[in-house]
C-alpha positions in Angstrom: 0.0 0.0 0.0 2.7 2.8 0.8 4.7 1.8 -2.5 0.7 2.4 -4.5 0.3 5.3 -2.7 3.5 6.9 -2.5 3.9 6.0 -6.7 0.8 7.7 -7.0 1.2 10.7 -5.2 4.8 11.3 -6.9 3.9 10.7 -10.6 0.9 13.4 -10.3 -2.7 11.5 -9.6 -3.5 13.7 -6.9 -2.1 17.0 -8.5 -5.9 17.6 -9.5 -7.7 15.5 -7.1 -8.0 15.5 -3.2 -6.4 13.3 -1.4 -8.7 10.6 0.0 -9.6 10.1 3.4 -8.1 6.8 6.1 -11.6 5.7 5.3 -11.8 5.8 1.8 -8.4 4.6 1.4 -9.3 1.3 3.5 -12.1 0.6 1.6 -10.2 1.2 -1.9 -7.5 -0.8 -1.0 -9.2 -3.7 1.5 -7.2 -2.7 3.9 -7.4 -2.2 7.9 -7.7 1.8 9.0 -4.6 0.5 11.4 -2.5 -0.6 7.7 -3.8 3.0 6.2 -2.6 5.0 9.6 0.7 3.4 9.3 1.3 4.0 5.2 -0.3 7.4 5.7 2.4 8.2 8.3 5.1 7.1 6.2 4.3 9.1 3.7 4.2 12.5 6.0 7.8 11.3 7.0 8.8 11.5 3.7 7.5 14.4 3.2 4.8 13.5 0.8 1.8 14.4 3.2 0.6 16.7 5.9 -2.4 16.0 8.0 -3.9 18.7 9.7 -6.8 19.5 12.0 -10.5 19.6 10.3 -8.2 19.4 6.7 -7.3 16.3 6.8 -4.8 14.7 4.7 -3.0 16.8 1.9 -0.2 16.3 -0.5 2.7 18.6 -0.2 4.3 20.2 -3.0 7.3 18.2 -4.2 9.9 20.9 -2.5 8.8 19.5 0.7 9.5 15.8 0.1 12.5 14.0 0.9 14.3 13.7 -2.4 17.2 11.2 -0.8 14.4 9.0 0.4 15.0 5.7 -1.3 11.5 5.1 -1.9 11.0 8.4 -3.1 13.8 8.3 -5.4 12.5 5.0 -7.6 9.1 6.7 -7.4 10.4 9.8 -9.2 11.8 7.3 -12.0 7.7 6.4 -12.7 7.4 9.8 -13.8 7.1 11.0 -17.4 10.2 11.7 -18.5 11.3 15.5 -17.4 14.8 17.3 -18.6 14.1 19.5 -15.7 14.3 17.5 -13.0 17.3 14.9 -15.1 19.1 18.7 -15.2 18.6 18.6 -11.4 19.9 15.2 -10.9 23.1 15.9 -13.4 24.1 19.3 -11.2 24.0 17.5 -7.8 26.3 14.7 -9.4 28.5 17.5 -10.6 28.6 18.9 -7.0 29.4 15.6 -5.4 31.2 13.1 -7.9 34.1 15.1 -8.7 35.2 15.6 -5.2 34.7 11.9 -4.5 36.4 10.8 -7.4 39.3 13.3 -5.6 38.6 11.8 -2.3 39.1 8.2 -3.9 42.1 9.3 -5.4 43.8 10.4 -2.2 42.1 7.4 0.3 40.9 4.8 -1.7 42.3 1.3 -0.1 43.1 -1.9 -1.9 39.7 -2.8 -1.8 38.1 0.7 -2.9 40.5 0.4 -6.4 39.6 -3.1 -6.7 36.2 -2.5 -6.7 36.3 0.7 -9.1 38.7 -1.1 -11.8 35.6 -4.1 -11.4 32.9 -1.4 -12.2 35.4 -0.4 -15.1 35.7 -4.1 -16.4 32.5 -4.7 -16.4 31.6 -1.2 -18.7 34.3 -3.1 -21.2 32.1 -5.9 -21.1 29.0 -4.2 -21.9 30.5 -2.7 -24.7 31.1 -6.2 -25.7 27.5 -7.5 -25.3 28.4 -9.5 -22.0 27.0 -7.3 -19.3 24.3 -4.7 -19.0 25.5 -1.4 -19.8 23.4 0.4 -17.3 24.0 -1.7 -14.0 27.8 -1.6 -15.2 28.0 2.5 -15.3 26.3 2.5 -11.9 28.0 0.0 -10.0 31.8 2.0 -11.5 30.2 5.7 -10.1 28.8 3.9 -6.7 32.2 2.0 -6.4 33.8 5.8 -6.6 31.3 7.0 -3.8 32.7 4.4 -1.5 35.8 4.2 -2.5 36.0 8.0 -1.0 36.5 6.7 2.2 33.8 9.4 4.2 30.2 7.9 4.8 28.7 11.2 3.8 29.6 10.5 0.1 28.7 6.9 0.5 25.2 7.6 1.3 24.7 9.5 -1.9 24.4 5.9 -3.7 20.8 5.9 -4.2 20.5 9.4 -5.7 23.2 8.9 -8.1 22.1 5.2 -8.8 18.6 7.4 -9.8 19.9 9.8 -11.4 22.6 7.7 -13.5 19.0 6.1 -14.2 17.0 9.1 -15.0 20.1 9.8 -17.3 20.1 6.8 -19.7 16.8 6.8 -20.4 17.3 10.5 -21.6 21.2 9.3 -23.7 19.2 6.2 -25.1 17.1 8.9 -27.3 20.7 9.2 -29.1 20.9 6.3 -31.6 24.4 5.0 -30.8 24.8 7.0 -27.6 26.3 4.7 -24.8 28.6 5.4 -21.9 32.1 6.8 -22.8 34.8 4.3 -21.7 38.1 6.7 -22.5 36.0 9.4 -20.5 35.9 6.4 -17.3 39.1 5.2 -18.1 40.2 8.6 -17.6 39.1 8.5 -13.8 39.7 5.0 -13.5 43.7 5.8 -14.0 43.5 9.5 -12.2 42.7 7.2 -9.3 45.1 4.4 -9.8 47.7 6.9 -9.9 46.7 9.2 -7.3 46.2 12.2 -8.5 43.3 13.9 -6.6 43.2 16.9 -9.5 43.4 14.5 -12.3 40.3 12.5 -10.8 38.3 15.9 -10.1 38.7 17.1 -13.7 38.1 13.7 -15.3 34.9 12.9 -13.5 33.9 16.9 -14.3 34.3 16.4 -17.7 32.4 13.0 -17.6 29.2 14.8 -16.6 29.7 17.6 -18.4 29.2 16.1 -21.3 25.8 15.3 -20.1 25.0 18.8 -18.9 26.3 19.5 -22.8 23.5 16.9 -24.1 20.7 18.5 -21.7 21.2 21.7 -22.8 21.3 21.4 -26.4 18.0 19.5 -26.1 16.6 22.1 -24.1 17.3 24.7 -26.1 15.5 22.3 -29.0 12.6 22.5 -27.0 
């Protein structure tokens, strides 16, 4: 019920429509008013809801909700398709990736490299037809995040996993367009060889090139 619910509210059913009432909701879904209170709540926590006195229920605008909530994250991927909110996604991974790409660079362990130069592999053998290109992009960028050694960056995984995500349905729309393995490679040695600047600038440029893509087709219309 909170996944219905929740996917609901975030991909606009309610954007015209009042939210229904614990009662309503109970009968719609066949469902206790005890299992409706507790979805209901979890929704306010996440910012998707307020209930107030002789109001009732309401849903917030989306500036209120709790955009690194897991389970608001992989709702916002149910949307239609908006360059907005992929622009949104590709500035916050320019504000965080290229410092933990540094970060890597400078305290990655034995382990941390291992695990990037896997991510790396694996984009190779995507290219090649023996992995999927998507899951292999993500797990080389989320490899980076924990490689950084700081939690803080770590926890980041879910909203660059979305917005890595949000961003290949949007480079799929280019008929050949697939991840850039020089541009990885690039990062991938910059943190072999420890160089903290190298790594910044390589993973800058990475995502530049999708800020590039963005704006061109916004300026398309």
């Amino acid at each position: 019920m909170l996944d219905r619910l929740g996917k609901a509210i975030v991909t606009g059913r309610y954007d015209d429509a009042p939210f229904p009432t614990e009662a309503d909701l109970a009968k719609q879904h066949a469902v206790s008013r005890s299992v409706t209170r507790e979805a209901v709540k979890m929704l306010t926590a996440k910012g998707l809801l307020t209930a107030r006195p002789r109001k009732g229920t309401s849903v917030q605008p989306s500036a209120n909700w709790n955009l690194f909530d897991p389970d608001v994250l992989r709702w916002l991927l149910e949307r239609k398709f908006s360059l907005e909110l992929l622009r949104q996604f590709t500035e916050l991974r320019m504000a965080i990736e290229p410092a933990a790409a540094a970060l890597a660079a400078r305290a990655a362990d034995a382990d941390g490299i291992a695990d990037i130069q896997a991510g790396y592999e694996r984009m190779a053998a995507a290219e090649a037809g023996r992995d999927d290109p998507l899951e292999a992009d993500i797990a080389f960028h989320i490899a980076i995040l924990s490689a950084s050694a700081n939690p803080f960056y770590a926890q980041f995984q879910d909203v660059v996993t979305t917005a890595l995500r949000t961003s290949i349905r949007f480079t799929n729309r280019f008929k050949g367009r697939t991840a850039s393995l020089p541009q990885h490679h690039k990062v991938l040695s910059a943190i072999e060889g420890r160089a903290p600047h190298l790594a910044n600038d390589a993973m800058t440029d990475l995502i530049a090139d999708v800020m590039a893509l963005i704006a061109d087709a916004e300026r398309k219309g």
